[in-house]
N, C-alpha and C positions, 0 to 999 in steps of 0.2 A: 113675393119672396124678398126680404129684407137683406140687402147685402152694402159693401162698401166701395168705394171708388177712391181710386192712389194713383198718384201723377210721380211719372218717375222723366226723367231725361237721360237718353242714349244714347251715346256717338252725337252728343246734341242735338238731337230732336225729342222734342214733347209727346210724350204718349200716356194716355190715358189709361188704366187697369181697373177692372171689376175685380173685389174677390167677396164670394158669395159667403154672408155671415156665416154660415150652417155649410158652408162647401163641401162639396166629396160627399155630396149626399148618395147621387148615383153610382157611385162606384164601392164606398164604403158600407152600405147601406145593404149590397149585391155584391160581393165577393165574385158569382158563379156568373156575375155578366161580362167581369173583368177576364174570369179565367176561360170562361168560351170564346173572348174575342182574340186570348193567347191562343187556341187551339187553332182558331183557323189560319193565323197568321203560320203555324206553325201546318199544316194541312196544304198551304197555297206554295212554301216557300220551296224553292229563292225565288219565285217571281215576284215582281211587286215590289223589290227590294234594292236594288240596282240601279243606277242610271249609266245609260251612256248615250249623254247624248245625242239625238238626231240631226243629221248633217244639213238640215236646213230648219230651221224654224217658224211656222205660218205669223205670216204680217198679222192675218187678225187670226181670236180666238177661236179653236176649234169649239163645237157646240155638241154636247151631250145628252141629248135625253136618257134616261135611266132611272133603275133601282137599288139603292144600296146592296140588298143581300141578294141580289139575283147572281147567278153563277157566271150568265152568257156574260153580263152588264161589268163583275168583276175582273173577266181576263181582258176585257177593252183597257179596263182603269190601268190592269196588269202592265200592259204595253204602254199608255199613258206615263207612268211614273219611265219604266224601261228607257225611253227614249226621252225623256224629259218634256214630254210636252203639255203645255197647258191647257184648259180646256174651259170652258164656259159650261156648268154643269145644271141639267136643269131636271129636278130629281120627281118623277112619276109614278109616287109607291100607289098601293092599290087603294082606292074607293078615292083616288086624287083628282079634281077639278083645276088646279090650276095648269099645269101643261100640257097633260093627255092628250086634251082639245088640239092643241097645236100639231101632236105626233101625228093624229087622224089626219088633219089637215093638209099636213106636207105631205106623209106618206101613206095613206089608204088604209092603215090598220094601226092598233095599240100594241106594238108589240118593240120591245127594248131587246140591248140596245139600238139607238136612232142615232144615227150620227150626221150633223149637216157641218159640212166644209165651206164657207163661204166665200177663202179663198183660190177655189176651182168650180163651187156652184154642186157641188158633190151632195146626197143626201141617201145612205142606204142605211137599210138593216142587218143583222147576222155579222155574228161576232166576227166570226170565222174570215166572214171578207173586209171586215171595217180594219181586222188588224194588218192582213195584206192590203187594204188599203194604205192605211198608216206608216209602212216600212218601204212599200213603193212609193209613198210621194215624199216622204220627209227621211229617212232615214239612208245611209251608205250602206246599208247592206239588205239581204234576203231576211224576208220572217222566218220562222217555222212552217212547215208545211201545214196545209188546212189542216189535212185529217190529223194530226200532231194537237192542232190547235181544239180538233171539235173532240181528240179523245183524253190524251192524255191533261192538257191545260183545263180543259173544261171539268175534269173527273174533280182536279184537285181544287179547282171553285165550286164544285158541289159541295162537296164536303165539308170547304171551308164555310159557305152556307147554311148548311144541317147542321154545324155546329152551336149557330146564333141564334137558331131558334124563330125565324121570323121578325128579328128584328131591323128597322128598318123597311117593311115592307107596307105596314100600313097608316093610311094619313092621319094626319091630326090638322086639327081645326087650326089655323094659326094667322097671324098677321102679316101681309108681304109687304118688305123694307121697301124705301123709295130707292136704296141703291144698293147692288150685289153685294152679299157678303167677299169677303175673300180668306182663303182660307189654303196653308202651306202645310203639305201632308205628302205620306208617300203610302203605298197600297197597304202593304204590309202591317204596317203598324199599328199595334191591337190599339192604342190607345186614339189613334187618329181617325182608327173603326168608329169609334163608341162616338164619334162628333159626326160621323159624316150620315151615320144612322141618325142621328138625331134631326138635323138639316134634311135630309130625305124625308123623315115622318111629317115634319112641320113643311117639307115641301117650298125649303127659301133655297132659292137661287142662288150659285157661288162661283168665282172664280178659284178653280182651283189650280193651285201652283206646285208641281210635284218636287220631294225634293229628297229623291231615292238617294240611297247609301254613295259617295263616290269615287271614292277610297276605303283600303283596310282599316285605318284608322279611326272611320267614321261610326264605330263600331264600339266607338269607346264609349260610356255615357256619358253626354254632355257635363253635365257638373261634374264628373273625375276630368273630363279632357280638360276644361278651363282649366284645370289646378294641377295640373300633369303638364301640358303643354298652353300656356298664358297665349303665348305668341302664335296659337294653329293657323292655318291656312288652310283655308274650305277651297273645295274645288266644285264647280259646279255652277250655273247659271243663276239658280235660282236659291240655292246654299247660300252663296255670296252675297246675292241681297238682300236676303234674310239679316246674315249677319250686319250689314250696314246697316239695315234697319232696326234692327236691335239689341245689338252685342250678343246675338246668342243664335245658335241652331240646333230646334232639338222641333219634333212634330208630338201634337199637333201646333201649328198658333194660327189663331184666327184675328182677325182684324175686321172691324165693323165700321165703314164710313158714317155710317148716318150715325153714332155717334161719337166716333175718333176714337175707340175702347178697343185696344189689344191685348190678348189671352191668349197666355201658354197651357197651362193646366187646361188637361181636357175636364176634369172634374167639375173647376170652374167654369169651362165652357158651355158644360152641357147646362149647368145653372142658370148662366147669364140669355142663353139661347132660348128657355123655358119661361123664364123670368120677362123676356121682352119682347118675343113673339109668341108665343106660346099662348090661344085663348079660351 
């Protein structure tokens, strides 16, 4: 796929940008993919959407085994973005050979979510306890109750999955980076949907850095806030260094080490993502 590359500098530092000659292929091309990944957003909410921070944050990254469109796998992410926490994401859609192996291996069966804590040595399954896990070690307050969690949270990730159709769920042949992607998103967001389903299918690895709503304000869309308010002030852990890093907060943006290429358009992303692992 034929595209272009643009060096821009922000906040003084050098960054690198793909934009795909033919861009907005997947979204423009699919209207009914864009507006399915609105419905779920719209089906799951307000969860997913919110951060407030968790009153301690793990020294190293928590580790995720998972499937994009799985429901159990989506109200984990749910509490993920909720509490701000980052995670080391390691995506296991079906007919997948690169991490499965490892799920069996730790814990005795392929079954998502998998979560390993390597800062307690922790490694279980079932949403239900991963998210009282989650609120018990890092956060200042109580979860939701399970059965809260296994009925009502879980209904509204079915649905929001029914809505996509299986996307995200099954592998694709693809090339694995020498180093994690990383990639600033928050649950919610249809458009940050349609990249992380893609990352899932191709089955690459990512750090992901959540970076739920923090304020009413945030609420605004980015291109009206910059020119409404110049001088905003983001609140938020990973909001904040978004913006140092780029003069801008808006999800999805991905950032690709192994080749210094950072990407706001999901559009774009899903091109560039296609285009360079994708075999």
């Amino acid at each position: 796929m034929a595209g272009r590359w643009k060096g821009s500098c922000v906040n003084g530092l050098l960054t690198t940008h793909y934009s795909a000659s033919h861009g907005h292929k997947d979204l423009m091309t699919n209207p009914i993919n864009l507006a399915s990944s609105m419905l779920a957003t719209v089906a799951a909410l307000p969860r997913g959407l919110m951060s407030r921070p968790a009153a301690e944050q793990p020294a190293a990254l928590l580790e995720l085994y998972e499937m994009e469109n799985c429901p159990y796998c989506r109200v984990v992410r749910e509490v993920l973005t909720t509490l701000d926490l980052d995670a080391m994401i390691y995506p296991c859609p079906k007919g997948g050979m690169r991490f499965r192996p490892k799920v069996i291996e730790l814990g005795g069966k392929a079954q998502f979510p998998f979560l390993v804590d390597p800062n307690t040595g922790t490694q279980m399954y079932e949403s239900a306890d991963i998210v009282r896990y989650l609120y018990d070690t890092y956060a200042d307050r109580r979860s939701l109750p399970s059965f809260v969690v296994k009925t009502v949270n879980a209904t509204g990730a079915s649905v929001a999955s029914a809505v996509r159709f299986g996307a995200g769920m099954q592998a694709r042949e693809s090339q694995l980076p020498g180093l994690a992607l990383q990639l600033w998103s928050f649950e919610s967001s249809p458009y940050a949907r349609l990249v992380r389903e893609r990352l899932c299918e191709l089955e690459l690895p990512y750090q992901l850095h959540n970076i739920g709503k923090a304020k009413v304000s945030d609420f605004i869309l980015p291109g009206i806030r910059r020119r409404l308010l110049p001088n905003y002030e983001h609140k938020g852990r990973n909001r904040v260094a978004l913006f140092e890093r780029t003069g801008a907060v808006q999800a999805p943006y991905l950032y690709d080490p192994n080749t210094d290429v950072g990407l706001f358009e999901s559009a774009d992303i899903l091109d560039y993502l296609t285009s360079h692992y994708a075999v």
